[in-house]
Steps between C-alpha positions, in 0.01 A plus 500: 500500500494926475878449415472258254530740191748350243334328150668138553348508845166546367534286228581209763173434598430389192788360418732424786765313309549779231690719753689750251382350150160576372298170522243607221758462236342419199755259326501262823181497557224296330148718511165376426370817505759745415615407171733811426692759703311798487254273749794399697599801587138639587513174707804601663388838574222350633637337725749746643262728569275282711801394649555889619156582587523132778822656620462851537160598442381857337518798669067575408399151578675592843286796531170320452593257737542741832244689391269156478669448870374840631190362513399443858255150357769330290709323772166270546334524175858338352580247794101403507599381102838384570325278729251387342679439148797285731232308667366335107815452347690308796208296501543364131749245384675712288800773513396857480728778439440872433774776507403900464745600173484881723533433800873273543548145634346543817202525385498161315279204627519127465222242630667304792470202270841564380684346774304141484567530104858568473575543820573857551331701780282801387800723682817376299289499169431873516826567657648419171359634182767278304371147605194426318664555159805295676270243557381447163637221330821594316310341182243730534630810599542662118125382440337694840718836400317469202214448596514762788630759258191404223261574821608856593528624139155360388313495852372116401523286797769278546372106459806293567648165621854496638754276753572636799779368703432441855694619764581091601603420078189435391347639131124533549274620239303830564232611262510879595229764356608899535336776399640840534260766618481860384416828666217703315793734345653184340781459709579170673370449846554135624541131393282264610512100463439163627745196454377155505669178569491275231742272528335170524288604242809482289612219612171376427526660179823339384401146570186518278727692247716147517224309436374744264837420330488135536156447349617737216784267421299228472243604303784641258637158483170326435405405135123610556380856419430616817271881499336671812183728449333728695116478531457745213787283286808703510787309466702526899732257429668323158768180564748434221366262317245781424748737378686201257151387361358861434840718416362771774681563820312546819590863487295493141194363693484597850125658547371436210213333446590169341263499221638815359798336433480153464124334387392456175200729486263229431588374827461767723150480605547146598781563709309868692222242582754278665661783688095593582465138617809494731427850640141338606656184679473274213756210543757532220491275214769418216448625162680592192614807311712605219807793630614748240896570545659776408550447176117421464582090474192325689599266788244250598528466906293250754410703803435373889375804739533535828279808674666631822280701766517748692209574725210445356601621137772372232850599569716357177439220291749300378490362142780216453523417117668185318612613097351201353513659134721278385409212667153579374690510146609170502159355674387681183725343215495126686140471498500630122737239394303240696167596355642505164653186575166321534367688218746345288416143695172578456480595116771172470193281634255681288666510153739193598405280672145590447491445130759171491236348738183595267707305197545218704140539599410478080740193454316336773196572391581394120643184610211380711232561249729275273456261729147506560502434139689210525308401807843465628427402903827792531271787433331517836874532623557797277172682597696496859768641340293741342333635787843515705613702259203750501519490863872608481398726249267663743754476826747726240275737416416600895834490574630744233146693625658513844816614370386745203135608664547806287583520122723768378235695350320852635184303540635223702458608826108560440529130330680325785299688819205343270615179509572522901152573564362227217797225701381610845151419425550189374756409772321588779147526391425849613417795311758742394471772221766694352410843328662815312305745354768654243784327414837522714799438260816395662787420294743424747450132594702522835246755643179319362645167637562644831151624504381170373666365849382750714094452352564122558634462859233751603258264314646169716517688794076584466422145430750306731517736795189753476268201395360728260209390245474796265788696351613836263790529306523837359758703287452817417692835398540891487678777481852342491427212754350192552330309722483104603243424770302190614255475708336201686184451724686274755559522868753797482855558681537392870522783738847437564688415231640138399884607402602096427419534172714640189176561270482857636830573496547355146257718393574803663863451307322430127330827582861671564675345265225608191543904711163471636346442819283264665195500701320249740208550747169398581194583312202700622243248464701204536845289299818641428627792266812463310613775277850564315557784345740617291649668193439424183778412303579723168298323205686398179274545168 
């Protein structure tokens, strides 16, 4: 090695395959970390004069080292740690490697564990100073010198991955840690590191990465809007659908928490207390909420969550969303037309029907007192007719009721919730009060009809099902909403709940469909609370 004194011959250790060209040429090489040539070329200086100090050491360093030697303790103070540091680190399933920058080759070291790795004893590894960088993985090769050259000019250790070729063909993956250590004057002393197999780790690696890529194909081809959270509700992972619906790119959302971006801010509370819920082991429950876009456009989405664990806490939860705005849309405009198709049935019967019947009614009524007169043995026939007619008469006007329950006045939603409780008395002989303490005004006749429907199924439902014998319809209003409720002193709601029947459901959607929201549980005492609110509609003078 003491004649080894030429600069490509130094430089080979680094870079074996550069022979009389400079390998740290700046336009052939890609560098992560130097990004012009002034850093090159400190890198290549570097370099070259490590290279000289491995190979031919410095005359001082020489010095201190027989005069460390004269010592008459040092040949057993250094083999007692030689010893003792080869005894730990051929014990651990790794490869270990150290080499003196000052001192030449021969006094490099490399754990024994290099042979059953690649196959090389410890004797032809150090015999060649050449073969670990021939080793490395032609791929890689450009990527370790630049890593290697970013260690010695900054002193960071070197925290790397690279293919190794063993000496049988096989690449193997190493994850190698250096760190170069200094002498108190600055200079470099030694490098020390530790290799580690991890090869099947890879291997392990690049099968979940296929699945990885699999499942992200999928989910990409899905319909659905498909969003991962972490427990805190920063958005891990965003499918395509996503980035159609909302005009944002997972790039545009990754880590952010998904209310910042995407809930209307009415909504967020409700949707924190879910995230609460699912972080406390709460099975997940479907719900819906509106999604601003980018371009601030409201999407109404139906949710399903799933909570994945890890441990004993919450590891993601995944939200999997259905855009049913317009499907909700056209729920929307087909139960308008329908309702104002029996409206217009409805005042047809009324007005119609309704008023042709009450002039028959007259006629009948004219033509069998004529007959009485007469004493005519026909006029008991026409009092039949007459009271046919009255009883049609009567038949119209509940039908049109049923059809038309409220008039298309402000006041007719107060006037028809009246006439509920009044009919439900009657019908089932039980009592049942309505009350409202200021007026409520609603000029829009789809939202006081729905409301109308809602108050009356939860009326049946406290009679027929909760056998109730007392019962409180009550409207009420302020500050910008309203509210529908009716209570009932019957048996209450079964512990587990009866889900055969639509009445729920169908009221739950009246509540939607008017923008409010609905609410069903037991009372304190005893019965059933049932209370809708929602927003009051914009009065017309």
């Amino acid at each position: 090695m003491d004649g080894v004194d030429d600069d490509a011959s130094q430089m080979s250790i680094m870079n074996p395959d550069s022979q009389s060209q400079n390998s740290w040429n700046a336009s052939a090489t890609p560098y992560k970390l130097l990004d012009d040539e002034a850093m090159v070329f400190e890198a290549q200086e570097t370099l070259k004069g490590l290279a000289e100090v491995f190979f031919q050491g410095r005359a001082v360093l020489q010095d201190q080292r027989e005069a460390t030697r004269s010592d008459p303790q040092f040949p057993s103070r250094v083999l007692n740690v030689e010893e003792r540091y080869r005894a730990l680190v051929e014990q651990i399933p790794a490869v270990v490697f150290m080499v003196y920058l000052d001192k030449g080759i021969g006094e490099a070291y490399v754990s024994p564990q290099i042979e059953a790795a690649l196959g090389f004893s410890q004797r032809e590894w150090l015999e060649d100073p050449m073969r670990w960088y021939q080793q490395i993985h032609p791929d890689d090769k450009q990527r370790w010198s630049t890593e290697a050259a970013e260690m010695f000019l900054s002193g960071q250790p070197l925290k790397s991955a690279y293919r190794v070729l063993a000496r049988d063909g096989r690449v193997l993956w190493f994850h190698c840690e250096a760190k170069m250590i200094r002498r108190e004057d600055g200079q470099p002393w030694f490098i020390h590191g530790v290799g580690v197999d991890i090869t099947e780790l890879k291997k392990a690696e690049n099968e979940l990465q296929q699945e990885r890529n699999v499942l992200s194909a999928i989910l990409d081809t899905v319909g659905a809007l498909i969003v991962v959270l972490d427990p805190d509700g920063r958005i891990v992972s965003f499918n395509r659908a996503c980035e159609q619906t909302t005009g944002y790119s997972f790039a545009d959302v990754q880590a952010k928490y998904i209310w910042e971006l995407f809930l209307a801010p009415e909504e967020v509370d409700d949707f924190q207390a879910l995230l609460q819920q699912s972080r406390s082991g709460h099975p997940p429950k479907e719900y819906e909420s509106h999604w601003l876009t980018r371009d601030g456009v409201p999407r109404l989405i139906s949710w399903s969550t799933t909570v994945l664990f890890r441990g004993k806490g919450v590891s993601h939860m995944i939200a999997t969303g259905i855009d049913v705005t317009e499907r909700k849309r056209l729920e929307k405009t087909i139960l308008e037309v329908s309702a104002r198709e029996q409206r217009r049935i409805g005042q047809d019967l009324h007005d119609g029907l309704g008023q042709h019947l009450t002039g028959i009614a007259f006629l009948s009524k004219v033509l069998e007192e004529k007959l009485c007169e007469e004493s005519v043995p026909e006029s008991v026939d026409a009092a039949k007719i007459v009271l046919l007619v009255n009883d049609a008469i009567r038949k119209t006007k509940e039908l049109a009721r049923g059809l038309l329950p409220v008039v298309s006045e402000a006041q007719g939603l107060m006037a028809a919730l009246k006439h509920c409780a009044e009919e439900t008395e009657d019908l089932f002989r039980v009592t049942c009060r309505f009350e409202c303490d200021s007026p409520v005004l609603i000029n829009d006749v789809n939202v006081a009809t729905h409301l109308y429907h809602i108050a009356r199924e939860a009326v049946n439902n406290a009679v027929k099902h909760g056998k109730a014998r007392q019962l409180l319809i009550k409207l009420s209003a302020s500050d910008g909403e309203g509210a529908l409720s009716i209570r009932d002193n019957g048996v209450g709601l079964p512990e587990i709940p009866q889900r055969t029947g639509m009445g729920l459901n169908i009221m739950n959607y009246r509540a939607r469909m008017v923008g409010g929201s609905l609410d069903v549980g037991n009372r304190a005492d005893s019965g059933v609370m049932v209370c809708c609110t929602f927003p009051l509609p914009t009065m017309r003078n």
